[in-house]
N, C-alpha and C positions, 0 to 999 in steps of 0.2 A: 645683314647676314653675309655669310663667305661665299656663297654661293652668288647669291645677286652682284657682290663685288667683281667677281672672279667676269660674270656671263657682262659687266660692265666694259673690263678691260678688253675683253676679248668682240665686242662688238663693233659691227664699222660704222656704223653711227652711233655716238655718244647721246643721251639724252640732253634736249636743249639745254640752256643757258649754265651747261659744267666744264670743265677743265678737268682736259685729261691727257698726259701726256707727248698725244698727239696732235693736238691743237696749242699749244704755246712755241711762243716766241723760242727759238733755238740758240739765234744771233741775231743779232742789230748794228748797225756802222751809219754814222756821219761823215761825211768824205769830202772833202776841199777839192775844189779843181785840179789842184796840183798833186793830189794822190797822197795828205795827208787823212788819216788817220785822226778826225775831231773827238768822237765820244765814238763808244761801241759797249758790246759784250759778245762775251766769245768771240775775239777777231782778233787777232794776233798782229798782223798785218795787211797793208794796203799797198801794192804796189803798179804805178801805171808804166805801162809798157810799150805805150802810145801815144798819141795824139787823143784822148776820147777813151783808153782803153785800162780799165784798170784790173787784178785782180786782188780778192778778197779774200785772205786765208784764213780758216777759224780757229781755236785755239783748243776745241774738243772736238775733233769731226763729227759728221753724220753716219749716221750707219752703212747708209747707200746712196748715190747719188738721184735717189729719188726721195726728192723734197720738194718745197714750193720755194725759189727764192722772188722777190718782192723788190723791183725798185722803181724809184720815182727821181726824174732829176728836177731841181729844187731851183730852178730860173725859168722864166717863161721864155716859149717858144723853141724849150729844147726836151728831147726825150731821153729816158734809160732804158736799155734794155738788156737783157741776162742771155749772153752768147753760148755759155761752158758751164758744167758745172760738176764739180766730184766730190767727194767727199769729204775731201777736206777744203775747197774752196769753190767759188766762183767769178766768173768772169763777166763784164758788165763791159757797157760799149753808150757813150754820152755823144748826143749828135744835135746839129740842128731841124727842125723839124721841117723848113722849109727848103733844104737843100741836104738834107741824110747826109750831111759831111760829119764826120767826126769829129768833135769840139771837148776841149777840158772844160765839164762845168760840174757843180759841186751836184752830189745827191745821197738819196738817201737807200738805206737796205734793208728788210726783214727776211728772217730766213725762218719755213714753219716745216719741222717733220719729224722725223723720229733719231733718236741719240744716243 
């Protein structure tokens, strides 16, 4: 019924195992060490601006930059981590994990909030 739909959307917890527009996938990115751009959605471009430093700009922004964005770097022994973030992009920082120096290594992106 419209009512139960309505008190659905508007709730802050969704009822388990549903999808609802604040829970999916916003953007996704695969990223080459060298700040190409492998597969994505939503992601316009990739541009590294460092040594380690890349940003990831989306192709339909987020509403506000409060989101979840989500990375992983995809070599052992090195991390990702999300330094910036706004609406229309974020900014990721790939390093080694044994000396926190900033390293070009390839990873990966999920971006979860609202659109």
């Amino acid at each position: 019924d419209a009512e139960a739909a309505r008190a659905h959307v508007n709730a802050t917890t969704p009822p388990r195992n549903t999808l609802s527009a604040s829970n999916l996938i916003k953007a996704w990115a695969s990223v080459s060490a060298g700040g190409s751009l492998l597969n994505g959605f939503n992601v316009t471009t990739v541009a590294r601006s460092g040594t380690g430093n890349y940003t990831i700009t989306f192709q339909n922004p987020m509403t506000s930059a409060d989101f979840a964005p989500i990375c992983s770097a995809r070599a052992n022994l090195y991390l990702c981590a999300i330094t910036a973030q706004t609406a229309t992009n974020v900014s990721v920082v790939t390093q080694s994990v044994d000396t926190l120096v900033d390293a070009n290594q390839p990873f990966g992106l999920i971006v979860i909030g609202t659109q």
